[in-house]
PDB file with SEQRES, HELIX, SHEET and CRYST1 records, atoms N, CA, C and O in Angstrom:
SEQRES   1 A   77  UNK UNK UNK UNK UNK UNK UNK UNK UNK UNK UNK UNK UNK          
SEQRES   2 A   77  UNK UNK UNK UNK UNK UNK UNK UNK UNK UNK UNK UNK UNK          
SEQRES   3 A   77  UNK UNK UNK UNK UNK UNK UNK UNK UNK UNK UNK UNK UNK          
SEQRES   4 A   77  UNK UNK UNK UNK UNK UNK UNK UNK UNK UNK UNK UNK UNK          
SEQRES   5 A   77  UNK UNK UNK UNK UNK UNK UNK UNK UNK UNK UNK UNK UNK          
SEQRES   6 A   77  UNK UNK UNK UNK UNK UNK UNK UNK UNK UNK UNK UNK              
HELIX    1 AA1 UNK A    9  UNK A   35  1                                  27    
SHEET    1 AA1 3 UNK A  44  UNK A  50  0                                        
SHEET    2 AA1 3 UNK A  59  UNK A  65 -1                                        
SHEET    3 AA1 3 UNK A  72  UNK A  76 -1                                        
CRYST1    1.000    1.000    1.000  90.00  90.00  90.00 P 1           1          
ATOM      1  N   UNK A   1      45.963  52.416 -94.228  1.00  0.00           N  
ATOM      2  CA  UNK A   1      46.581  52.680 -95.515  1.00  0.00           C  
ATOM      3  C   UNK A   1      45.582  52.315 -96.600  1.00  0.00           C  
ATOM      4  O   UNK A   1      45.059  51.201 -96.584  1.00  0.00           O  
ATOM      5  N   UNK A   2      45.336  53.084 -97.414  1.00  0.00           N  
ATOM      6  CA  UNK A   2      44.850  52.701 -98.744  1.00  0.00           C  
ATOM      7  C   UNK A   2      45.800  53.084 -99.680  1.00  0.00           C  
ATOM      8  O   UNK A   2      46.626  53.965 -99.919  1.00  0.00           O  
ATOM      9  N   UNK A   3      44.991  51.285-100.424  1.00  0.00           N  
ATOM     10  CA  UNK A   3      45.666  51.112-101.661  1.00  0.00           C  
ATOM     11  C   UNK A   3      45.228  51.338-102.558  1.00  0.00           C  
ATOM     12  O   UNK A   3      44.132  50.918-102.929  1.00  0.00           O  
ATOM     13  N   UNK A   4      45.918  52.026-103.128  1.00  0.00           N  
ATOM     14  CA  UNK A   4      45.467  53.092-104.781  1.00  0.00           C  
ATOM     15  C   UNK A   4      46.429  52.180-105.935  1.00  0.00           C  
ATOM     16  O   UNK A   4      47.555  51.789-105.630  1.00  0.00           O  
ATOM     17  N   UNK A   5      46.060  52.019-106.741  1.00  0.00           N  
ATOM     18  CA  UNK A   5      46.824  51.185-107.988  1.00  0.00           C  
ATOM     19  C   UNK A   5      46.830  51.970-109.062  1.00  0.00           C  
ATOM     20  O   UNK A   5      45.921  51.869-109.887  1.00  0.00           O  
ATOM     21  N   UNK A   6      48.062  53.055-109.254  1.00  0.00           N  
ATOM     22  CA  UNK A   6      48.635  53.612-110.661  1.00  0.00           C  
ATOM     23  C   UNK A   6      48.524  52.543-112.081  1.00  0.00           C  
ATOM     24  O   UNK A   6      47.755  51.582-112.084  1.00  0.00           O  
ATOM     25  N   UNK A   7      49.032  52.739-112.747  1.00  0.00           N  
ATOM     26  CA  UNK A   7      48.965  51.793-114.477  1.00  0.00           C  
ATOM     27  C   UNK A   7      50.397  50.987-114.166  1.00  0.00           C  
ATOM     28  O   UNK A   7      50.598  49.909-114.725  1.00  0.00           O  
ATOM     29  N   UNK A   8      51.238  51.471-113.386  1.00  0.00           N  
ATOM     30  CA  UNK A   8      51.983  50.216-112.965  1.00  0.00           C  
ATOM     31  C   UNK A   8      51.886  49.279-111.886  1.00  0.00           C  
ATOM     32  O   UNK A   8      52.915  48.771-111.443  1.00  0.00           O  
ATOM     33  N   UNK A   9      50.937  49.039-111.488  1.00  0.00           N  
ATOM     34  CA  UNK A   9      50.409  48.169-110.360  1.00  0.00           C  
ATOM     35  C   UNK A   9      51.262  47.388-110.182  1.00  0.00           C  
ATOM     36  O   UNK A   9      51.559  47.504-108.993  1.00  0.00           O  
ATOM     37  N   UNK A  10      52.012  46.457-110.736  1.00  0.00           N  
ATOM     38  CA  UNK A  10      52.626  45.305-110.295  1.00  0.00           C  
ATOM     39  C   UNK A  10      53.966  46.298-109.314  1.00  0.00           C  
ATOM     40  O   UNK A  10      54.224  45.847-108.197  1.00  0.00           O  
ATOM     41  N   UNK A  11      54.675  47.474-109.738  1.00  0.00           N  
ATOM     42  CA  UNK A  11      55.590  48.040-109.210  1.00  0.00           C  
ATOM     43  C   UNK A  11      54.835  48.432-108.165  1.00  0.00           C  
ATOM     44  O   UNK A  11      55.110  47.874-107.103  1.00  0.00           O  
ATOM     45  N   UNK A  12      53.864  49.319-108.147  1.00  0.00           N  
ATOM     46  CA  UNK A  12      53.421  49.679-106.577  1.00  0.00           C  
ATOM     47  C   UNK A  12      52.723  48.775-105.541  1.00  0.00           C  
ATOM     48  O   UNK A  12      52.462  49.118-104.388  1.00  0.00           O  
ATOM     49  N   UNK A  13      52.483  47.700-106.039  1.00  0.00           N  
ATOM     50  CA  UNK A  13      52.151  46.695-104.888  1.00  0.00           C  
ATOM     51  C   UNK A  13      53.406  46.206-104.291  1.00  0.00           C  
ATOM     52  O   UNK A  13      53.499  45.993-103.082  1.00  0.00           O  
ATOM     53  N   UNK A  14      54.512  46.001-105.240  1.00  0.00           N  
ATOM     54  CA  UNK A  14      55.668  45.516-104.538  1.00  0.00           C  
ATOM     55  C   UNK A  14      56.542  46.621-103.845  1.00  0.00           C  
ATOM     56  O   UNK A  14      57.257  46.183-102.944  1.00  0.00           O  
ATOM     57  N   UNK A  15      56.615  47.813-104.063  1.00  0.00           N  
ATOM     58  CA  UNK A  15      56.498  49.073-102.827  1.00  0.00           C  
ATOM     59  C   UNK A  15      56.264  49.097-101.587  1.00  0.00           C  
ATOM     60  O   UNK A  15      56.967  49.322-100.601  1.00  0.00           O  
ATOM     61  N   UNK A  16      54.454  48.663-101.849  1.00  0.00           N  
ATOM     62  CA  UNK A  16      53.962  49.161-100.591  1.00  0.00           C  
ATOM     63  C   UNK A  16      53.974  47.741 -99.889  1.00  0.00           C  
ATOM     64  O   UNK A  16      53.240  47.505 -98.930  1.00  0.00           O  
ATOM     65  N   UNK A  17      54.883  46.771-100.441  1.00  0.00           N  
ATOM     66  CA  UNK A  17      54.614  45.594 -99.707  1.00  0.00           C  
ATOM     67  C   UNK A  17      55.970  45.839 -98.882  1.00  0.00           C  
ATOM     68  O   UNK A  17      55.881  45.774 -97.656  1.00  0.00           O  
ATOM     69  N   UNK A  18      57.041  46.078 -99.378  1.00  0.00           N  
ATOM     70  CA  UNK A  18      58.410  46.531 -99.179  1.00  0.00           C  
ATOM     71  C   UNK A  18      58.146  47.064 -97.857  1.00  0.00           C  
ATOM     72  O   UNK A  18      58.423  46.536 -96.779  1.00  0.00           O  
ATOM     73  N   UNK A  19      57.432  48.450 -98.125  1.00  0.00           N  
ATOM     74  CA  UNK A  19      56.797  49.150 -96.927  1.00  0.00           C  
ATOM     75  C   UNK A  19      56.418  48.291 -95.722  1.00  0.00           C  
ATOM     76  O   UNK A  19      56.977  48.270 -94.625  1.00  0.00           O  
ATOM     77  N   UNK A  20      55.871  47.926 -95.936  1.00  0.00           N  
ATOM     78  CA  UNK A  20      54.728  46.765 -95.116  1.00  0.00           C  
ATOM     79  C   UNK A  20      55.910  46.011 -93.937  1.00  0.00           C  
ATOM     80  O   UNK A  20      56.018  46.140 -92.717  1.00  0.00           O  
ATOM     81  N   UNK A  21      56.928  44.944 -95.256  1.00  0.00           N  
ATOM     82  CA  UNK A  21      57.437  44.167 -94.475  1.00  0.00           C  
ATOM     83  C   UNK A  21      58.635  45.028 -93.382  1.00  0.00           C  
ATOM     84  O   UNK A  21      59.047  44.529 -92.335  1.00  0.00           O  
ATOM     85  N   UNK A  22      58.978  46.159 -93.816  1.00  0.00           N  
ATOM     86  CA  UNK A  22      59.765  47.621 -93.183  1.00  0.00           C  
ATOM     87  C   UNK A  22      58.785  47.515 -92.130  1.00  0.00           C  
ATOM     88  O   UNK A  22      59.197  46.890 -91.153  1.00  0.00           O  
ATOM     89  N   UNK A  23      58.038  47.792 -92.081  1.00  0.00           N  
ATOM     90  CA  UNK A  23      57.320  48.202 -90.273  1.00  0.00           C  
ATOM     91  C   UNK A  23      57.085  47.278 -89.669  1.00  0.00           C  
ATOM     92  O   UNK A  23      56.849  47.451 -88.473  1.00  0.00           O  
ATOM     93  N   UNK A  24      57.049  46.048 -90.162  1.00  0.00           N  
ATOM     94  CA  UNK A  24      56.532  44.387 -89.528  1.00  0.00           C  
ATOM     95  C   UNK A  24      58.058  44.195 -88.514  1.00  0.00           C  
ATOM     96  O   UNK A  24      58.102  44.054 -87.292  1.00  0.00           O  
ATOM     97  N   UNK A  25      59.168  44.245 -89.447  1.00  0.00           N  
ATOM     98  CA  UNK A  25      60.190  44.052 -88.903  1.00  0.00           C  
ATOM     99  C   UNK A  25      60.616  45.027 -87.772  1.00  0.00           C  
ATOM    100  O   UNK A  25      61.337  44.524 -86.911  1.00  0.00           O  
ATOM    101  N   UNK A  26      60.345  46.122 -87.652  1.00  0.00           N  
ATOM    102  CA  UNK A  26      60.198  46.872 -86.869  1.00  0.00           C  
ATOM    103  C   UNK A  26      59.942  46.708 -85.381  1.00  0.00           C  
ATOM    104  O   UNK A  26      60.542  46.878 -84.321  1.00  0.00           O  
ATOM    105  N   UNK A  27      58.541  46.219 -85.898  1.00  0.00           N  
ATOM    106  CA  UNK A  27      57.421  46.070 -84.682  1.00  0.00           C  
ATOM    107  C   UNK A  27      57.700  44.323 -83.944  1.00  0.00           C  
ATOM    108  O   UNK A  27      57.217  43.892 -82.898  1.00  0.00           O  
ATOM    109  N   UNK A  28      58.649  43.592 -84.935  1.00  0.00           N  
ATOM    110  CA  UNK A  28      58.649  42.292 -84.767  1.00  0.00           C  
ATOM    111  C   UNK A  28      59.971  42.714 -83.360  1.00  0.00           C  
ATOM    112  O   UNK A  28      60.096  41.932 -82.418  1.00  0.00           O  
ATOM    113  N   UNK A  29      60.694  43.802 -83.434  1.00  0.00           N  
ATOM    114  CA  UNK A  29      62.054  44.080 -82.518  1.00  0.00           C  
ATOM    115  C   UNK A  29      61.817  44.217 -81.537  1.00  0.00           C  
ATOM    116  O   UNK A  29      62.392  43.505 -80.714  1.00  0.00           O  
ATOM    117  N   UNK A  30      60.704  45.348 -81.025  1.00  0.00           N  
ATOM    118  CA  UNK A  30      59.545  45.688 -80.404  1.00  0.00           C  
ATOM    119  C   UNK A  30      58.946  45.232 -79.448  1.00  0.00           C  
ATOM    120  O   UNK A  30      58.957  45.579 -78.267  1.00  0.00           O  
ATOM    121  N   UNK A  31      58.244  44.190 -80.127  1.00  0.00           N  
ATOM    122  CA  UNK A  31      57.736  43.128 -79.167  1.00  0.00           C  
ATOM    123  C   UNK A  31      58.672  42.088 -78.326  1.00  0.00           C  
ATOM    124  O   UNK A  31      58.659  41.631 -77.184  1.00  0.00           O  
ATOM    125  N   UNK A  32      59.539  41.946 -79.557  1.00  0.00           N  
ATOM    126  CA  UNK A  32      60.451  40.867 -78.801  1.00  0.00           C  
ATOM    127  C   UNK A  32      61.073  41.800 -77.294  1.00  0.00           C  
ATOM    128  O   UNK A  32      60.723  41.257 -76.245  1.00  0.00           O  
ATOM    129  N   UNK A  33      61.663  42.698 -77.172  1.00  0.00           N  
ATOM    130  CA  UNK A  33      62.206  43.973 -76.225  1.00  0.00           C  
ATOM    131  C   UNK A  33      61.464  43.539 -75.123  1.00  0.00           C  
ATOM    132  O   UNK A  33      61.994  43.033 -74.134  1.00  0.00           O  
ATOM    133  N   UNK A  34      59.637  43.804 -75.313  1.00  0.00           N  
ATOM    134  CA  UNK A  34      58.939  44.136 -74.454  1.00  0.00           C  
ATOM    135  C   UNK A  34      58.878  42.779 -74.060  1.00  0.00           C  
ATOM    136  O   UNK A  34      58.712  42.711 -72.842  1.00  0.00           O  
ATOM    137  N   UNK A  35      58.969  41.284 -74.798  1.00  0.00           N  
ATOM    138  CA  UNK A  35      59.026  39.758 -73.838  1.00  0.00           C  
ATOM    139  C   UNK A  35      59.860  39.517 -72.795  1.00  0.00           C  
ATOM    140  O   UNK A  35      59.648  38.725 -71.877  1.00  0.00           O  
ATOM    141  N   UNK A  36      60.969  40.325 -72.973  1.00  0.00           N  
ATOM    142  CA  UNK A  36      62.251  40.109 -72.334  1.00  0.00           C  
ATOM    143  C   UNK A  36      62.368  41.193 -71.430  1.00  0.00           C  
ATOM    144  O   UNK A  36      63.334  41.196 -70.668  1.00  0.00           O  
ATOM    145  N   UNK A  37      61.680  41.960 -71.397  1.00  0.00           N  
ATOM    146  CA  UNK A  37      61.187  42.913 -70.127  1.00  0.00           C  
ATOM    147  C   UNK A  37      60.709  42.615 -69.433  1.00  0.00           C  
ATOM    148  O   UNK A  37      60.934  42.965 -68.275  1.00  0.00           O  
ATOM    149  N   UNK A  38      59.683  41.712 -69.819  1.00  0.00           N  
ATOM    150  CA  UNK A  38      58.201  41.484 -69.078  1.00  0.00           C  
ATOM    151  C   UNK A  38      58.697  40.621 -67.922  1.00  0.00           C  
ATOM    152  O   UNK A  38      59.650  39.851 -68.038  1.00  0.00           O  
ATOM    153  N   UNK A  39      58.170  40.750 -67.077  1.00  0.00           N  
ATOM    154  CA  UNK A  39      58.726  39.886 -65.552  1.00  0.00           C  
ATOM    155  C   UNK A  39      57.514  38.410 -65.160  1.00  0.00           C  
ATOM    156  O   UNK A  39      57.501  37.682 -64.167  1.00  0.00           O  
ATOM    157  N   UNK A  40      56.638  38.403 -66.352  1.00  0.00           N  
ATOM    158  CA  UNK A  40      55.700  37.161 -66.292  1.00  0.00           C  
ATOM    159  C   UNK A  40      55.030  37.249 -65.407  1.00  0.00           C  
ATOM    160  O   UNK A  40      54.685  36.091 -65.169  1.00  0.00           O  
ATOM    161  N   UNK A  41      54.316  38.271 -64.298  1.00  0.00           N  
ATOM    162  CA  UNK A  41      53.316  38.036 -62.796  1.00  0.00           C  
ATOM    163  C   UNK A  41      52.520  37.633 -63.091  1.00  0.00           C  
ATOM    164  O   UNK A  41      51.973  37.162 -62.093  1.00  0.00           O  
ATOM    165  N   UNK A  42      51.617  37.342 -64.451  1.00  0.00           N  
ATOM    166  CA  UNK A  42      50.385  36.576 -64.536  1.00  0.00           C  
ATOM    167  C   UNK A  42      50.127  35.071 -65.380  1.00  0.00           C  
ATOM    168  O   UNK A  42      49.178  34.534 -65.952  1.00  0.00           O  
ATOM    169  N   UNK A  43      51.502  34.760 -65.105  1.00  0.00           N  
ATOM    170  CA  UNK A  43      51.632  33.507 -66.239  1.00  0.00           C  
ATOM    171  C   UNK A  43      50.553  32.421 -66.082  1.00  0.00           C  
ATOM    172  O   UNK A  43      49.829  32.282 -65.096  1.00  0.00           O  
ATOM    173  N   UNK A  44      50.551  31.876 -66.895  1.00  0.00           N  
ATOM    174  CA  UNK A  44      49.203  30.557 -67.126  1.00  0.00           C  
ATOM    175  C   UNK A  44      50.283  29.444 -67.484  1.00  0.00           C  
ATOM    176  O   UNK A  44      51.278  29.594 -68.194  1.00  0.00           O  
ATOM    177  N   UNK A  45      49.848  28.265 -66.814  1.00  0.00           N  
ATOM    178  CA  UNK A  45      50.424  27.414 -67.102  1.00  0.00           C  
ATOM    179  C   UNK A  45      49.509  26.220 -67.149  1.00  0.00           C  
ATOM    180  O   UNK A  45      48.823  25.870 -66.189  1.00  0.00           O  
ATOM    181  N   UNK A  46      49.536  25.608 -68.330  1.00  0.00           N  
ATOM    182  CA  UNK A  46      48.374  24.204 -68.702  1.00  0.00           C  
ATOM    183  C   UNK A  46      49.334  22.438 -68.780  1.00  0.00           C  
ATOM    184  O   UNK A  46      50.139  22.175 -69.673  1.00  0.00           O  
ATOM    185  N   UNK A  47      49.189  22.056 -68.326  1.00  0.00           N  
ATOM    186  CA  UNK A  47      49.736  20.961 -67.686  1.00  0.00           C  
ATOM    187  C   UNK A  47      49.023  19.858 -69.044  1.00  0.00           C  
ATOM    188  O   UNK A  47      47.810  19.706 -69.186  1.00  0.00           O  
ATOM    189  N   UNK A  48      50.243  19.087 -70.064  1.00  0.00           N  
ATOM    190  CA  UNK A  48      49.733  18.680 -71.098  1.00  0.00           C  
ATOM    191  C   UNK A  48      50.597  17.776 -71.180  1.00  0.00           C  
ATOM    192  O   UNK A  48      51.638  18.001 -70.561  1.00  0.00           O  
ATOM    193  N   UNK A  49      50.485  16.252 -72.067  1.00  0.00           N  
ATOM    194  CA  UNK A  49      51.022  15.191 -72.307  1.00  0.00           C  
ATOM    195  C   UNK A  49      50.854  14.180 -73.481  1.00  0.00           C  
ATOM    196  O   UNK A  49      49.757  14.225 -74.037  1.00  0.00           O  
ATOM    197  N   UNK A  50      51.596  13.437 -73.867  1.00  0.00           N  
ATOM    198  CA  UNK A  50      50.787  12.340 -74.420  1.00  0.00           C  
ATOM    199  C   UNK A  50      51.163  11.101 -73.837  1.00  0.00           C  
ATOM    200  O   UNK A  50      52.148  10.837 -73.147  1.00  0.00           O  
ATOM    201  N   UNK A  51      50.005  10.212 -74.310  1.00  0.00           N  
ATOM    202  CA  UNK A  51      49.880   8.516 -73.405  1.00  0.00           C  
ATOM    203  C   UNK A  51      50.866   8.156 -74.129  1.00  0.00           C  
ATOM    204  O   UNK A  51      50.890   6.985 -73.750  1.00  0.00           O  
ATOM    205  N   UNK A  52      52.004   8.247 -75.138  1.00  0.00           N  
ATOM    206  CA  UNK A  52      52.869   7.187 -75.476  1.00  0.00           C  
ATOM    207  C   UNK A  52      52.351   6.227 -75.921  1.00  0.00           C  
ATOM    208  O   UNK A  52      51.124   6.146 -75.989  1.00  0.00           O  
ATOM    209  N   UNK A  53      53.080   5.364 -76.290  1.00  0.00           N  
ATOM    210  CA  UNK A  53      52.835   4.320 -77.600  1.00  0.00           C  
ATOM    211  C   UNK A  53      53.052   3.215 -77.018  1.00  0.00           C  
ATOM    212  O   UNK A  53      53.425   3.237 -75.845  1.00  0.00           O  
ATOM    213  N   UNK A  54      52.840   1.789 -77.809  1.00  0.00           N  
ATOM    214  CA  UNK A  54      53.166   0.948 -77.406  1.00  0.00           C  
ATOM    215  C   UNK A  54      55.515   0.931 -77.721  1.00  0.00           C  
ATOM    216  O   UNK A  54      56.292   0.357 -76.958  1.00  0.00           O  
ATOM    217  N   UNK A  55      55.747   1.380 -78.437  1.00  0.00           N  
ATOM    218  CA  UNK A  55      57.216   1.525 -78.262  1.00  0.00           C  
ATOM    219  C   UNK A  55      57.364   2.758 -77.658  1.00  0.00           C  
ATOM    220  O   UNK A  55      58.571   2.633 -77.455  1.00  0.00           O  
ATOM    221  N   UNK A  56      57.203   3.445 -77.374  1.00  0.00           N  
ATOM    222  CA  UNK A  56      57.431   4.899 -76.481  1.00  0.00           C  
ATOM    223  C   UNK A  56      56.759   5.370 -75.299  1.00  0.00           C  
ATOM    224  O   UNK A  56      55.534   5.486 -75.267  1.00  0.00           O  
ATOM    225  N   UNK A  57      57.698   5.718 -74.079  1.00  0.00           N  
ATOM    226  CA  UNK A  57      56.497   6.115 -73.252  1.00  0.00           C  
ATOM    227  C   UNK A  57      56.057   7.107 -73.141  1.00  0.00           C  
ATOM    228  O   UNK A  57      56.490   7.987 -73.885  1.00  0.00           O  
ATOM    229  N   UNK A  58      55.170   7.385 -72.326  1.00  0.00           N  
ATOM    230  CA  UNK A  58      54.545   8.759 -72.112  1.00  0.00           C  
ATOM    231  C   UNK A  58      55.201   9.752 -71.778  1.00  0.00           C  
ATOM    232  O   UNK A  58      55.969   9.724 -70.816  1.00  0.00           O  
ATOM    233  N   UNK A  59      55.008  10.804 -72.521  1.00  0.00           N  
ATOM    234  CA  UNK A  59      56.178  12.381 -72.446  1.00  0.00           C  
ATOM    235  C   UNK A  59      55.237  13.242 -71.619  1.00  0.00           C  
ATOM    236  O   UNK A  59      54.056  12.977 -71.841  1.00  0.00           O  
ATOM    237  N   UNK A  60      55.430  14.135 -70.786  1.00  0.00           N  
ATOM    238  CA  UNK A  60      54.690  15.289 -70.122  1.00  0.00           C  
ATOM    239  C   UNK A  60      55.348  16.530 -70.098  1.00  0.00           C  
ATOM    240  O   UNK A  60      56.561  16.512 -69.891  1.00  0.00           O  
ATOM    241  N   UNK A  61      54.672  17.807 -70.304  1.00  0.00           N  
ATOM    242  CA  UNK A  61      55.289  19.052 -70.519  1.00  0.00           C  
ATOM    243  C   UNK A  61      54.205  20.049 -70.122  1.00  0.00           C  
ATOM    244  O   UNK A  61      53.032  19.678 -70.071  1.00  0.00           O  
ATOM    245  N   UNK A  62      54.629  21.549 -69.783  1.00  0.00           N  
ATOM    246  CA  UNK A  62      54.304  22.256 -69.177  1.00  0.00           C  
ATOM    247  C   UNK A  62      54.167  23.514 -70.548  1.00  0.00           C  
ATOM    248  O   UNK A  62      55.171  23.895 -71.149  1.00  0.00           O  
ATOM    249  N   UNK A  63      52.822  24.007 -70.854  1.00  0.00           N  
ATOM    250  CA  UNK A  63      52.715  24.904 -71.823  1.00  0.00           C  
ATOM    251  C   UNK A  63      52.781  26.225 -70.896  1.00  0.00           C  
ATOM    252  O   UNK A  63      52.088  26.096 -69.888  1.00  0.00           O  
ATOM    253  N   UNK A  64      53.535  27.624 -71.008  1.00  0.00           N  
ATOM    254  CA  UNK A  64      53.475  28.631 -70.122  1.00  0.00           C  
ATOM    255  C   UNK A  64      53.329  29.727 -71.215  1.00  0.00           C  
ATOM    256  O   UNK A  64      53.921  29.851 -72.287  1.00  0.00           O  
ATOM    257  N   UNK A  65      52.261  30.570 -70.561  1.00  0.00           N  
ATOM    258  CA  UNK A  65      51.644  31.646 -71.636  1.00  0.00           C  
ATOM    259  C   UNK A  65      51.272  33.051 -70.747  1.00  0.00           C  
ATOM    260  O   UNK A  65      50.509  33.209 -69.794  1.00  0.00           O  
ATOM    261  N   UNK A  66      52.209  34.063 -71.531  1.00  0.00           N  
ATOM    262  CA  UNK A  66      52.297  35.604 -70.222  1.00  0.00           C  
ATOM    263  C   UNK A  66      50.927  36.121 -70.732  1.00  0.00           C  
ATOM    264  O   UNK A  66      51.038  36.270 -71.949  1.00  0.00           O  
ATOM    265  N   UNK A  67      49.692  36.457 -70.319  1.00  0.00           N  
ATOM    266  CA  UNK A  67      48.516  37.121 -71.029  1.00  0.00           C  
ATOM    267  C   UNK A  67      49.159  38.609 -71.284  1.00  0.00           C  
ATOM    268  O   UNK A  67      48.617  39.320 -72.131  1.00  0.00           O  
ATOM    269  N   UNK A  68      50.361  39.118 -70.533  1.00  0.00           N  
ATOM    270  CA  UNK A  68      50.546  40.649 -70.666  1.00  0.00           C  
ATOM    271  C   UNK A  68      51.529  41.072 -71.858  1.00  0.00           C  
ATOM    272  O   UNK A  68      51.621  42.212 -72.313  1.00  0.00           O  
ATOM    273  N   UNK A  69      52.126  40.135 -72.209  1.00  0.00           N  
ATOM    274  CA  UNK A  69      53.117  40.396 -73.312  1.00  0.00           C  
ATOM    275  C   UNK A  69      53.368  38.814 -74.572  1.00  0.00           C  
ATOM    276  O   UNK A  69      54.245  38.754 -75.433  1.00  0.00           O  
ATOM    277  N   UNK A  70      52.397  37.823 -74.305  1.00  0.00           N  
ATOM    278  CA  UNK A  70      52.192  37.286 -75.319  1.00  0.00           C  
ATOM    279  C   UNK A  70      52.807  36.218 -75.995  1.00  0.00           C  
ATOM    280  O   UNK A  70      52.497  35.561 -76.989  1.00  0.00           O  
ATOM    281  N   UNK A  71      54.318  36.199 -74.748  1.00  0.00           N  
ATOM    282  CA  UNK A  71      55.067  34.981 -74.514  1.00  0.00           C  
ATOM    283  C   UNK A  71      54.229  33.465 -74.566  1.00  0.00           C  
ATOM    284  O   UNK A  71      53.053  33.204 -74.314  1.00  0.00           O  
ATOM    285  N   UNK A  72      55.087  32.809 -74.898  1.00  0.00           N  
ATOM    286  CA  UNK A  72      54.428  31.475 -75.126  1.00  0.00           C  
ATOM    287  C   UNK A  72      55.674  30.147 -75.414  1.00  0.00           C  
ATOM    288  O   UNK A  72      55.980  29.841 -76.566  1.00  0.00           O  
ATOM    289  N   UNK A  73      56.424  29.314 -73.946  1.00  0.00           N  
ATOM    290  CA  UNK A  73      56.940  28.663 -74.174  1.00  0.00           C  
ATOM    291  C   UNK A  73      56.585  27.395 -73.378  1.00  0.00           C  
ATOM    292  O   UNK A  73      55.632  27.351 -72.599  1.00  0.00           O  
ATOM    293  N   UNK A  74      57.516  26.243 -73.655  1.00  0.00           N  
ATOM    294  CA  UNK A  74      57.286  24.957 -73.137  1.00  0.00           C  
ATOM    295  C   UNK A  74      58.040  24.321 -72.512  1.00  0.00           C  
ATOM    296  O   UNK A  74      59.037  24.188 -73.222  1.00  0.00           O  
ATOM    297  N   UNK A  75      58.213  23.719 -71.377  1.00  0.00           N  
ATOM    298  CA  UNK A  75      58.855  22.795 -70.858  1.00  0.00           C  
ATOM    299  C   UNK A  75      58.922  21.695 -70.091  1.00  0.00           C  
ATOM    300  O   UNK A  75      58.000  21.521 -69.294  1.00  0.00           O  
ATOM    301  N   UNK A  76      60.093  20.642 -70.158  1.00  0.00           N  
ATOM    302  CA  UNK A  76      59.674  19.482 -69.749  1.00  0.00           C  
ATOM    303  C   UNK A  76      59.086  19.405 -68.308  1.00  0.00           C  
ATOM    304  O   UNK A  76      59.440  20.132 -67.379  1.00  0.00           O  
ATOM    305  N   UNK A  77      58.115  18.401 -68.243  1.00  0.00           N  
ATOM    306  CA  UNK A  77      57.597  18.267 -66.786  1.00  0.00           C  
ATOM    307  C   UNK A  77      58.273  17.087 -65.716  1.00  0.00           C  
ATOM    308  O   UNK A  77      57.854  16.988 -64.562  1.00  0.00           O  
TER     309      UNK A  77                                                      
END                                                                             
């Protein structure tokens, strides 16, 4: 897309932003569809924690990331 700026610029930037956030939302439906399709066969999973404190102990959790659709959640270990 190019942006061309008429003598009312402030109105056509907020247009084509209008525009903009119209196809974002779109594409935001989209993707989500295709996470919840996706059956995860190549998931990655990184094994992560922290040492805890002297008042708290140490928490451990499991980061899981689909390379094919872009998923990305966490859970306790």
């Amino acid at each position: 897309m190019v942006l061309t700026l008429k003598l009312n610029a402030r109105e056509e930037i907020q247009t084509q932003r209008a525009h903009i956030e119209a196809q974002y939302e779109v594409l935001a439906m989209e993707e989500a569809a295709l996470k919840i399709l996706c059956t995860h066969p190549a998931v990655e999973k990184k094994y992560d924690g922290d040492g805890g404190s002297y008042y708290d102990p140490p928490t451990y959790w499991i980061n899981w990331t689909c390379p094919d659709c872009g998923k990305r959640w966490t859970t306790p270990q």
